[in-house]
VOGU-3710 file (C-alpha; in Angstrom, 3 decimals, decimal comma):
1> xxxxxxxxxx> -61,258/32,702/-24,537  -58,351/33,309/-21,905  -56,481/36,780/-22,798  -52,855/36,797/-21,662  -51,499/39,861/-20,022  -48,352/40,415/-21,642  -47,562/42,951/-19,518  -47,926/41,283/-15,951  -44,304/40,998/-14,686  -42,787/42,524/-17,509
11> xxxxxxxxxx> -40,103/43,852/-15,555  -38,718/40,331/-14,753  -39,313/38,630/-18,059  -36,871/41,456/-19,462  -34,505/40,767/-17,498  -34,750/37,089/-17,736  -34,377/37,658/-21,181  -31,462/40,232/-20,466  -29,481/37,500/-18,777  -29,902/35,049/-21,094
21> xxxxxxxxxx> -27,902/37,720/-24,006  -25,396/37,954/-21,062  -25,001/34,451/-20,892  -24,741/33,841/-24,107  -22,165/36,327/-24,832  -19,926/35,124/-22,276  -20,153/31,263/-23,749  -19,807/32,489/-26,967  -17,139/35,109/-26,786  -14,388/32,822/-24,905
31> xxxxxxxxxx> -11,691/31,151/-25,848  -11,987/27,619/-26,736  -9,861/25,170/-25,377  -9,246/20,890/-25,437  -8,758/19,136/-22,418  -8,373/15,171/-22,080  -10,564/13,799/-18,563  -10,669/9,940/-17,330  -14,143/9,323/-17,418  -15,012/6,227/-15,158
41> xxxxxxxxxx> -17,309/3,187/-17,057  -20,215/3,144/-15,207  -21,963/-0,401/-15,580  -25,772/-0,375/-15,816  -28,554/-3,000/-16,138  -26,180/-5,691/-14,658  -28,554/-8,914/-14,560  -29,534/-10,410/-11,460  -27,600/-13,345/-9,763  -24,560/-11,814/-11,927
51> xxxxxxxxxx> -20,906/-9,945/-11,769  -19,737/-7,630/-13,736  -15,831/-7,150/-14,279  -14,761/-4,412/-17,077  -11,041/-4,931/-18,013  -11,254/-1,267/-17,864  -12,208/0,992/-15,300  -12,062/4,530/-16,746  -11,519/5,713/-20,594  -9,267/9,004/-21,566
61> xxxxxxxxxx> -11,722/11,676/-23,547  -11,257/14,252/-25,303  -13,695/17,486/-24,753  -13,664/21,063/-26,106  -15,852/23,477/-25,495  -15,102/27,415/-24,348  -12,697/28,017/-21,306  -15,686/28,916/-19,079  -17,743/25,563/-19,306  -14,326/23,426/-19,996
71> xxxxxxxxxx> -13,040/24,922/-15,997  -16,362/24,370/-14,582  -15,828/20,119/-15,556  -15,706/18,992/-11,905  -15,000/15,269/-11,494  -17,912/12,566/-12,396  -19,512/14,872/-14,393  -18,278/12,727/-17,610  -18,563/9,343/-17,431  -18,932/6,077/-19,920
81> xxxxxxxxxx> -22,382/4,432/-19,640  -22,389/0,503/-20,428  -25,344/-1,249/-20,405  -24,877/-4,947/-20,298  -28,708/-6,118/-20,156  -27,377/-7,743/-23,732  -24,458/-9,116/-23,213  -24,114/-13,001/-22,553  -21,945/-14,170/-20,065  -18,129/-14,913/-20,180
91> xxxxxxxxxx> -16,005/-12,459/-21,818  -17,808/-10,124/-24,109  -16,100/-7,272/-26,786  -17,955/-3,886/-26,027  -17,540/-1,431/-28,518  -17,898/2,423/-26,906  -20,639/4,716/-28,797  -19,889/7,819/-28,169  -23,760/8,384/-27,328  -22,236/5,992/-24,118
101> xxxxxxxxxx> -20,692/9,198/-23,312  -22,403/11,728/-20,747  -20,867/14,989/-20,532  -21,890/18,641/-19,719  -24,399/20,286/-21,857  -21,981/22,594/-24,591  -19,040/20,456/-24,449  -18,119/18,761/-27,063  -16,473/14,920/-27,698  -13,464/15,118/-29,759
111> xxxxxxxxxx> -12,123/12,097/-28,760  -11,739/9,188/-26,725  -10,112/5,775/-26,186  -10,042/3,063/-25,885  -13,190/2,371/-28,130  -13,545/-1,223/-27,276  -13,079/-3,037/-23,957  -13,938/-6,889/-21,877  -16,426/-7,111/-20,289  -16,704/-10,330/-17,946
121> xxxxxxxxxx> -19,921/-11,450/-17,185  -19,882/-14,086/-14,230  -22,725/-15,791/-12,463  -22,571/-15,175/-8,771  -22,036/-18,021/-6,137  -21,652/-19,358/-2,824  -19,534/-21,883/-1,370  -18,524/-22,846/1,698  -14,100/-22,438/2,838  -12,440/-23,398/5,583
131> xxxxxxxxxx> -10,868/-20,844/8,145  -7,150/-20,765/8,523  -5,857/-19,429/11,886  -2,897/-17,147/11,022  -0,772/-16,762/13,989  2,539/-14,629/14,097  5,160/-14,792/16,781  7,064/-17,217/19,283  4,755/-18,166/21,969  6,892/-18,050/25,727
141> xxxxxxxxxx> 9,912/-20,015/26,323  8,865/-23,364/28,353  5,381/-23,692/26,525  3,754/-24,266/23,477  0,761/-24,007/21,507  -0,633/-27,387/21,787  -4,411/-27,047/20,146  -6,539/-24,472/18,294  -9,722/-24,432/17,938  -12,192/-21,912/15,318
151> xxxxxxxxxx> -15,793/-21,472/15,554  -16,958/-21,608/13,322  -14,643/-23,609/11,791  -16,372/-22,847/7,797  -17,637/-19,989/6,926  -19,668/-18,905/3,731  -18,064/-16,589/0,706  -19,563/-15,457/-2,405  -18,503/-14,078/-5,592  -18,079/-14,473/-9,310
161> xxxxxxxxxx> -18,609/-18,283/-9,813  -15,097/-18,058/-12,345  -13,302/-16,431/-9,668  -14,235/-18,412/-6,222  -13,690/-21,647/-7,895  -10,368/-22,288/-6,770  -10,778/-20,620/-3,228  -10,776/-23,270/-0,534  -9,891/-21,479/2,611  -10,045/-17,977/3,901
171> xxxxxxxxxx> -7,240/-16,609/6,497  -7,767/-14,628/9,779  -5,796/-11,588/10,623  -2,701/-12,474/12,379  -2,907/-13,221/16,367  0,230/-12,653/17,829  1,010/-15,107/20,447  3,928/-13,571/21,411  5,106/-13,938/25,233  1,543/-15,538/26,275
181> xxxxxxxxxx> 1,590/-17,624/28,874  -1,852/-19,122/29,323  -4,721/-20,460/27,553  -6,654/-17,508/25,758  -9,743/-16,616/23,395  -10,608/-13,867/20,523  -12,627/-13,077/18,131  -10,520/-12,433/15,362  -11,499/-10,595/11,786  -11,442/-12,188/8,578
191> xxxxxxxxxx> -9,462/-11,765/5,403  -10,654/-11,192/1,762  -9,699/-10,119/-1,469  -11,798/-8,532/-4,378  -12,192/-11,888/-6,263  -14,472/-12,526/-3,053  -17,761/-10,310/-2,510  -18,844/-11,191/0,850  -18,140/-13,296/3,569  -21,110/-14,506/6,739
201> xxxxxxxxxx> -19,728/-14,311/9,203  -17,214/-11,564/8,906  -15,332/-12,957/12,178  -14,476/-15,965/13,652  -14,188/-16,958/17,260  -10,368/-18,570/17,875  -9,336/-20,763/21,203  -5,651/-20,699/21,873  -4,573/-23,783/24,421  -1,031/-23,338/25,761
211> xxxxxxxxxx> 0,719/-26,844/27,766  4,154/-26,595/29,058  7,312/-27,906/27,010  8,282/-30,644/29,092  12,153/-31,822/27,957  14,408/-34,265/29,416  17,866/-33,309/29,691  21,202/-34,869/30,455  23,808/-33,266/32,855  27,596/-35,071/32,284
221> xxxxxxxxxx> 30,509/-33,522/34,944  28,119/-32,926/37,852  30,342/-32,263/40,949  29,661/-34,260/43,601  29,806/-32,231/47,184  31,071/-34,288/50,618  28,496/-33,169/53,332  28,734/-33,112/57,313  32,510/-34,976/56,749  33,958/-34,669/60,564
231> xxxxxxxxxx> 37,122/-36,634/59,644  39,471/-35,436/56,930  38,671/-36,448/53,321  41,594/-38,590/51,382  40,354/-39,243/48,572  36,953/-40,476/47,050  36,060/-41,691/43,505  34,281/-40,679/41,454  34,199/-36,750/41,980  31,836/-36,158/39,219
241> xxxxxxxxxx> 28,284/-37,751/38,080  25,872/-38,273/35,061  22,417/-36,891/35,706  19,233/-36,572/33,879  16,534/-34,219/34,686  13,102/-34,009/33,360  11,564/-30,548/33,844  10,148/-27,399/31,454  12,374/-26,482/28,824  13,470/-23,250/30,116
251> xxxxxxxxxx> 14,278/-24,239/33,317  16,355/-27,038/31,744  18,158/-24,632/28,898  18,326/-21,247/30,743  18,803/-21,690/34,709  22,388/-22,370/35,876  22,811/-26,213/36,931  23,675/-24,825/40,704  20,291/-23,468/41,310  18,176/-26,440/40,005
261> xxxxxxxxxx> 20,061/-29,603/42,223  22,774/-30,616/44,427  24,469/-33,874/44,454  26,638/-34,908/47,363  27,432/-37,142/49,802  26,548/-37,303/53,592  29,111/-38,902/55,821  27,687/-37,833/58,626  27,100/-41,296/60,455  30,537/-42,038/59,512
271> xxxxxxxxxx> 32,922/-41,840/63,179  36,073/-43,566/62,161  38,331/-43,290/59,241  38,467/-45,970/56,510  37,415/-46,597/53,411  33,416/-46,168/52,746  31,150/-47,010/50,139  28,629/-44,442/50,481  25,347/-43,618/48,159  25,146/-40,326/46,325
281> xxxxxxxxxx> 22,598/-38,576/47,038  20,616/-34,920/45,705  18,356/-32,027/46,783  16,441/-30,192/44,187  16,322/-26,630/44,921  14,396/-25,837/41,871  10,337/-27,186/41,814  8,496/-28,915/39,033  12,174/-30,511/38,200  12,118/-34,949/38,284
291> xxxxxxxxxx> 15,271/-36,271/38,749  15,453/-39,386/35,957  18,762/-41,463/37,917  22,323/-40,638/38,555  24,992/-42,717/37,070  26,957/-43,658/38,910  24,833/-43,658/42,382  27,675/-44,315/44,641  31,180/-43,065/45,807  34,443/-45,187/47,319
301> xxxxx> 35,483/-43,051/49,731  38,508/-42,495/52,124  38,610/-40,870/55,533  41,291/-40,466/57,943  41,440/-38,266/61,357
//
């Protein structure tokens, strides 16, 4: 028969056993007190292939127990366990047991609410949504965004089959195309809310193609100059023309007339004076500008010595 030695260690069993008292003194001798903690429902057993949405997140309870445990509750320590291996899915009442309840051992439950809460119990899903390109600012004066272009153009979401149903397309974070002025590429992030669990892939490859903004424009009251005139100039008619130019649009809305053509009329083969009829004619100064007609293209006009 094995004989136990009562007296091996002796010195640290008493004062295991001293501590213990001490311990218990302490608990027992201090001040109770009531305190109300949000205690987070923690969902458990959630079946496979399913979501689980509690209308509530966290429930208020009630605990007393003695100043010294009540200070030491440190945050997740209480907490609401629901177990929804029985519940069928769509919207289900869940009444709260207070056995649901985990708190720290010699604290007591006074209280706690709300004592029934929704749970929503979804099948999961996947479906595939269309990318939308979301692009912010005003692309460079004399161009514009003629084509875009997103690979892939779908990408794959899943979620709660109640909550995805209606989802049919799945924005990018903005791309500013402010100022740009030529054709350009990025790989761009995708954006989600929490109806939506995941997203493949998470990005999305976007082409930007830029063309410039070609206007036609017409010019009425263009002053016609007399050029390389030896003999005195009478009079000539008209003194003013109707031009159209075709050209980008910010050459055609933002650069002073003077700098983009000049419309006059040489009379230098002209020796004696009379009365001419003489074709108007033009130099573009500016490049990339097509001159569309002048109206009228001639001038009457009268020279004398």
């Amino acid at each position: 028969m094995m004989k136990f030695n009562l007296k091996s260690n002796l010195g640290l069993k008493v004062l295991s056993v001293v501590f213990a008292i001490f311990l218990w003194f302490i608990v027992s001798s201090s001040e109770y007190t009531t305190i109300t903690v949000y205690a987070p429902v923690d969902i458990v057993n959630v079946p496979d292939n399913c979501s689980v949405n509690p209308e509530v997140k966290f429930i208020n309870v009630v605990l007393r127990g003695s100043s010294l445990l009540i200070n030491n509750v440190k945050s997740g320590s209480v907490k609401a366990i629901v177990d929804v291996n029985d519940l069928n899915a769509g919207k289900n009442e869940y009444f709260i047991k207070r056995s649901d309840i985990r708190v720290p051992p010699g604290i007591k439950i006074l209280d706690f609410t709300p004592k029934k809460i929704i749970i929503t119990i979804d099948r999961l899903t996947t479906k595939k949504v269309k990318v939308v390109p979301q692009i912010i600012g005003k692309v460079k004066q004399g161009l514009y965004l003629e084509n875009i272009e997103v690979k892939p153009f779908y990408i794959t979401i899943s979620g709660s089959e109640r909550e995805i149903k209606d989802v049919t397309s799945i924005k990018t974070f903005p791309i500013d195309i402010s100022e740009e002025d030529s054709d350009r590429t990025v790989d761009v992030d995708l954006m989600y809310g929490n109806n939506i669990k995941d997203i493949s892939p998470r990005s999305v490859n976007v082409k930007l193609d830029f063309e410039e903004e070609i206007i036609e424009k017409t010019f009425n009251n263009v002053a016609i100059e007399i050029a390389n005139n030896r003999l005195k100039v009478i009079n000539y008619i008209p003194k003013s023309v109707k031009i159209r130019l075709r050209a980008r649009s910010d050459i055609l809305t933002t650069t002073s007339l003077d700098y983009i053509i000049k419309v006059f009329v040489d009379t230098s083969d002209i020796k004696r004076p009379g009365v001419y009829l003489k074709e108007i004619d033009y130099k573009l100064i500016e490049k990339d500008v097509e001159l569309i007609n002048i109206v009228p293209d001639s001038v009457r006009i009268k020279l004398s010595k």
